[in-house]
SEKE-426207 format. One record per residue (C-alpha): z, x, y; residue in one letter. Coordinates in steps of 0.02 Angstrom, whole numbers, padded with zeros to 5 digits, always signed. Layout:
# residues N
ZXYa;...
# end
This chain:
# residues 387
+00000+00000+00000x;-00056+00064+00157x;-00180+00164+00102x;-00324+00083+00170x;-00405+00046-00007x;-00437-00131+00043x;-00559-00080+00185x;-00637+00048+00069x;-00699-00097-00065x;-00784-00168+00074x;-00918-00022+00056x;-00947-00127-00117x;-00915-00322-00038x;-01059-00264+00062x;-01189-00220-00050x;-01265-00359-00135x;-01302-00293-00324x;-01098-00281-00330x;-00961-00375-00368x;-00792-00316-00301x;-00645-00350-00372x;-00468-00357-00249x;-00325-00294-00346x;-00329-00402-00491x;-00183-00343-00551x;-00060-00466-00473x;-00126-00616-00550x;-00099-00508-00728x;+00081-00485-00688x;+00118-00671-00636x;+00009-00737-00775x;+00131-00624-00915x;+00304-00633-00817x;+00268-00788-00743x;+00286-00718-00571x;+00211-00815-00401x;+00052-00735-00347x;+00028-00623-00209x;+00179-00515-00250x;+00207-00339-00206x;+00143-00173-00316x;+00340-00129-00323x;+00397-00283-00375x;+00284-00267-00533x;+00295-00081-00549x;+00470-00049-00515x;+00643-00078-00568x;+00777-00121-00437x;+00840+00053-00414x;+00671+00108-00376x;+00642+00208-00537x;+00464+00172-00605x;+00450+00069-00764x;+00345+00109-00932x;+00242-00028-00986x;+00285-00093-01179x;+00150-00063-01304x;+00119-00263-01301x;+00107-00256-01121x;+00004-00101-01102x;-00121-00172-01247x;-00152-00345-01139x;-00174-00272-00978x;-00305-00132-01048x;-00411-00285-01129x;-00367-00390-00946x;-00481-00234-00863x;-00598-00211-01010x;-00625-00408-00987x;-00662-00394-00803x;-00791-00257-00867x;-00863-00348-00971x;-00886-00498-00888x;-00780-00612-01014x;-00701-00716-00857x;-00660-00856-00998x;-00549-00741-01073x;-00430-00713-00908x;-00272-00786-00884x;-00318-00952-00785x;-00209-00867-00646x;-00344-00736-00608x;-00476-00838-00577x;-00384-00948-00489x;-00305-00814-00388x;-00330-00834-00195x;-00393-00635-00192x;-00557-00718-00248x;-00583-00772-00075x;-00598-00596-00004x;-00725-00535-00147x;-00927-00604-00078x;-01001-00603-00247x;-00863-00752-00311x;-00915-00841-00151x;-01024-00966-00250x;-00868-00997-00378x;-00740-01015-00242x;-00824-01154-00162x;-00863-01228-00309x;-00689-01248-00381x;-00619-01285-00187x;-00731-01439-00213x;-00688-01468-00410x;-00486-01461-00378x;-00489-01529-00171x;-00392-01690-00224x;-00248-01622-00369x;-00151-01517-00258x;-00125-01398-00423x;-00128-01201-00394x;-00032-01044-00449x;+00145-01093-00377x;+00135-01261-00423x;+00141-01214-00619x;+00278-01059-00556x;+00368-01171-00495x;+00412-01269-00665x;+00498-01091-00730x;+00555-01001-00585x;+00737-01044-00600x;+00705-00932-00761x;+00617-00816-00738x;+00570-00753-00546x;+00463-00773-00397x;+00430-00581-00378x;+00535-00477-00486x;+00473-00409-00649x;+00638-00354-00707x;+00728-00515-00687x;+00584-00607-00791x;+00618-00471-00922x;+00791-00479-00914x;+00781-00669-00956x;+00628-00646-01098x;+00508-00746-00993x;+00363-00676-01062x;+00400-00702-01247x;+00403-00854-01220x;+00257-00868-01101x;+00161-00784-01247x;+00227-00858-01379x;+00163-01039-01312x;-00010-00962-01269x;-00002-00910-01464x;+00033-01090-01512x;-00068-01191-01372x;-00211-01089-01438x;-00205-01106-01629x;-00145-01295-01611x;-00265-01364-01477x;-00236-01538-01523x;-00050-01540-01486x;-00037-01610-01313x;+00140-01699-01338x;+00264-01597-01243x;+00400-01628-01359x;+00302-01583-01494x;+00242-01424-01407x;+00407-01366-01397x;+00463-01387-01588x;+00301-01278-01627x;+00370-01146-01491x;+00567-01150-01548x;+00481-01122-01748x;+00390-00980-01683x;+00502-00894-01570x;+00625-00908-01756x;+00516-00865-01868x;+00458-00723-01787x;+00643-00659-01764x;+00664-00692-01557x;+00817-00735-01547x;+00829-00774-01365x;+00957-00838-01245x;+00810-00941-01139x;+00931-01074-01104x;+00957-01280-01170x;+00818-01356-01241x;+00769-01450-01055x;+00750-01280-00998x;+00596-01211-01140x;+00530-01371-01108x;+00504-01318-00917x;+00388-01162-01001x;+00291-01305-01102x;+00258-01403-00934x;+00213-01226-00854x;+00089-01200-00994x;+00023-01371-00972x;-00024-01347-00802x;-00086-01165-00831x;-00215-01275-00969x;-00263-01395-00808x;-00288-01239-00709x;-00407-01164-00841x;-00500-01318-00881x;-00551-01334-00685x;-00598-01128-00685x;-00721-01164-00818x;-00828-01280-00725x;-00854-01180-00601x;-00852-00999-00732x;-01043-01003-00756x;-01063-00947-00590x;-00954-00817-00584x;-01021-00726-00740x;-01204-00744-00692x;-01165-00646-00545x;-01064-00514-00640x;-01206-00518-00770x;-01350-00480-00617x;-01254-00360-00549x;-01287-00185-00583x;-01103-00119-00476x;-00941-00197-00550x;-00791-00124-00440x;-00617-00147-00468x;-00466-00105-00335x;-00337-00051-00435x;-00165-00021-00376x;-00057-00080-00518x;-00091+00054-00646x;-00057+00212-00683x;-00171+00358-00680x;-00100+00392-00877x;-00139+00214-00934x;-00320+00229-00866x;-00374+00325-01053x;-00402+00172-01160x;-00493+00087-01039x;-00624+00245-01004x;-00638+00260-01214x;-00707+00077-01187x;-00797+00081-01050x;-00918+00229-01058x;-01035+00211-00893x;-00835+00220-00826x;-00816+00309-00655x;-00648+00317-00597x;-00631+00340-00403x;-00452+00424-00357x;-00421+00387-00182x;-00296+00441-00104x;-00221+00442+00085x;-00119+00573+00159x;+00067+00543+00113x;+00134+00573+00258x;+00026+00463+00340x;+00074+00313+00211x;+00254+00336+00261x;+00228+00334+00417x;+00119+00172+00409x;+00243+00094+00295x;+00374+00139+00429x;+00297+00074+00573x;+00249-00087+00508x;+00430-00113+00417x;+00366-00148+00250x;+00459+00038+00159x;+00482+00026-00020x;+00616+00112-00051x;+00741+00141+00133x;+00698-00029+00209x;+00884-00033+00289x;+00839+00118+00420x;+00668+00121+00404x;+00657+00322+00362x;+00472+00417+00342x;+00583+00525+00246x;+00643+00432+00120x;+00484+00329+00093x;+00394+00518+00090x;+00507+00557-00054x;+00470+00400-00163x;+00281+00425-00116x;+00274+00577-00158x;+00339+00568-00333x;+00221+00430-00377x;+00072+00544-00309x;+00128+00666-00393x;+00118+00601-00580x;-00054+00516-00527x;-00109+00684-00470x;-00034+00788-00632x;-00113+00653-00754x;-00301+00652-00651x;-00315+00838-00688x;-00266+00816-00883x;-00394+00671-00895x;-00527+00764-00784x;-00534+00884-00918x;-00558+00773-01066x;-00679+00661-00945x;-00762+00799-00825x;-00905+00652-00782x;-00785+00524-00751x;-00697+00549-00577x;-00715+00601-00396x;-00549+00617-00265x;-00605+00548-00103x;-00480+00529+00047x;-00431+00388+00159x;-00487+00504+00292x;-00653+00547+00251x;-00673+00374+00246x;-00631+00362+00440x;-00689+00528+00504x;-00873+00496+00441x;-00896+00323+00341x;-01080+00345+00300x;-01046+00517+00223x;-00916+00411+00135x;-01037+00309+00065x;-01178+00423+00045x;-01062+00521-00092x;-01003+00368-00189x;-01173+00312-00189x;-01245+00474-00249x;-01117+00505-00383x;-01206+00314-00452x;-01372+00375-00410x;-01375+00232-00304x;-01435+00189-00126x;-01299+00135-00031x;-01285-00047+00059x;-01373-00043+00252x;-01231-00188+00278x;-01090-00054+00264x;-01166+00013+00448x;-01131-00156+00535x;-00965-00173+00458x;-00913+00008+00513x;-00963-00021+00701x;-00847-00194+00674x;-00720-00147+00590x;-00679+00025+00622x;-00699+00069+00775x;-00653-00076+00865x;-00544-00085+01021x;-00395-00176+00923x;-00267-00075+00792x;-00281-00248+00706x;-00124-00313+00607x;-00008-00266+00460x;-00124-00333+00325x;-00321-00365+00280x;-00482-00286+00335x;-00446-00289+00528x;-00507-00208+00695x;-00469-00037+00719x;-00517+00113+00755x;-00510+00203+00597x;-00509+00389+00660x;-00328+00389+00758x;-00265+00269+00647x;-00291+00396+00490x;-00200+00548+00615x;-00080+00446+00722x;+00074+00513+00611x;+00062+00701+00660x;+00106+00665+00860x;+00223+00504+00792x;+00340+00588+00658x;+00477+00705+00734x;+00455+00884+00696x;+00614+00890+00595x;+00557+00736+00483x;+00388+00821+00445x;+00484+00972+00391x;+00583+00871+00269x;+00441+00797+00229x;+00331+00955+00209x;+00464+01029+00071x;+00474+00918-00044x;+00296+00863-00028x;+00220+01030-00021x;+00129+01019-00193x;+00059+00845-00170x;-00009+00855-00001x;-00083+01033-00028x;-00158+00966-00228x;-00255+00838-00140x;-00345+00948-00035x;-00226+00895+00136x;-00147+01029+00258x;+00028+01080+00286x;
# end
């Protein structure tokens, strides 16, 4: 977050032989915790003390086929919740399907938080670890096991004998709650069904454009570099863009507009540096292992290349796809980034792009970007930045 990859994938919203893809990755997380959409990377990433979380095999396994899916084109096989996910609206190739299922669900006032809503007391309206803490998604997945293999069963009391014999038989033995309480998970799974059933009239559309298109991009903020193997073994034509953004810049950003991760009490560079950093720091360590095993497969570009020279920007991704990149990306440069207005905290906005990316070196105090230097050192100076 506040790296300025959203106004990067606009290089790809502009070209009309792609489809971009805007951080798909919440919608996974709230369709297997049962989390409200639009949540925060940290929320999904991160336990409450701020130490990183590893993914269970189950996990890791369904969100490697959730991007292999997106690859592929199989939109029928997402969660409901992703293609129902208001990110959509941001991406020009899903234009056609957006305003197709606008029209298709205008008069049931049904969308992500409305289902949420039937388990939230449960599980949680942001926080991985509490919907792990209360088993949310064993159940969640244990009723997509049964709704699937018993697609005549639309009884609600019914549904939920099927789910308390699987849950036992399979040996969960889970404190979910009384019996009124599952049956809120049956209702969410109900809706969820609704939710899918209106996607798929509008699905065709979607796919035909993925299917057209010869560039498939995905934004993706909610993995980590290590996980990225299985889904490179699958995807051969793979290329894996690291892009990265000064971290002292980030913390700066993330300072400034008040939304730190990790010190949001007195708003420190410093602190938010620190956390930064470490997270950079594995990415970094576990590019370099998979850049040998993969030497075709990625290329480091910087948040400020981007906004020093934005056609050379393009030009290189472009190249490296022996592509010829979008003439809309000129337009959008001269509009978006280097407007008159800094623009606002979120979203592609009006800026101008160049003292945005270099604001922090006359903002952060000299003794801060010390601090920050130290313990950052290796990062900044692996990905090519200056002390």
């Amino acid at each position: 977050m506040r790296g300025g990859s959203s106004i990067a994938g606009e290089l790809f919203n502009c070209d009309p032989a792609a489809t971009m893809w805007y951080e798909p990755g919440d919608a996974f997380f709230s369709s297997y915790y049962g989390l409200h959409h639009e949540n925060l990377p940290q929320n999904d990433l991160y336990f409450r003390n701020m130490t990183r979380r590893k993914l269970n095999r189950d996990e890791l396994e369904a969100n490697v086929d959730f991007y292999n899916n997106i690859f592929s084109c199989n939109y029928e096989r997402l969660p409901p919740e992703v293609m129902a996910h208001s990110f959509l609206g941001q991406s020009t190739a899903m234009d056609g399907y957006v305003k197709c299922r606008r029209k298709v669900t205008r008069t049931k006032h049904l969308d992500i938080i409305t289902c949420k809503r039937h388990i939230s007391h449960t599980c949680s309206r942001k926080m991985v670890e509490t919907s792990l803490n209360s088993n949310c998604h064993i159940v969640i997945r244990a009723l997509n096991t049964i709704t699937k293999s018993n697609p005549s069963v639309r009884n609600e009391r019914s549904l939920l004998k099927l789910v308390q014999k699987h849950l036992h038989e399979n040996g969960f033995n889970i404190p979910i709650g009384d019996e009124n309480n599952l049956l809120q998970f049956v209702k969410h799974g109900h809706c969820i069904e609704i939710m899918r059933s209106d996607n798929f009239k509008c699905l065709h559309l979607a796919k035909k454009k993925c299917q057209t298109d010869n560039l498939l991009v995905v934004q993706v903020n909610r993995m980590k570099m290590e996980d990225l193997e299985p889904v490179i073994k699958t995807n051969p034509d793979m290329r894996v863009i690291h892009y990265t953004r000064d971290p002292r810049a980030i913390a700066f950003s993330r300072s400034r507009t008040g939304i730190l991760i990790f010190d949001k009490i007195n708003r420190s560079s410093v602190r938010e540096a620190e956390f930064v950093c470490h997270k950079m720091r594995e990415d970094l360590k576990q590019r370099l292992i998979l850049e040998k095993k993969y030497p075709d497969v990625f290329t480091h570009l910087t948040y400020e290349s981007l906004a020093t020279d934005p056609e050379r920007f393009a030009r290189r991704i472009y190249e490296m796809l022996n592509k010829t990149y979008p003439e809309e990306w000129k337009p959008f440069v001269a509009k978006h980034m280097y407007g008159k207005s800094e623009g606002s905290m979120f979203g592609i906005t009006v800026k101008n792009a160049t003292r945005t990316a270099f604001r922090w070196r006359s903002k952060i105090p000299k003794y801060q970007l010390d601090m920050i230097n130290g313990f950052c050192g290796d990062v900044i100076t692996g990905l090519g930045y200056q002390l």
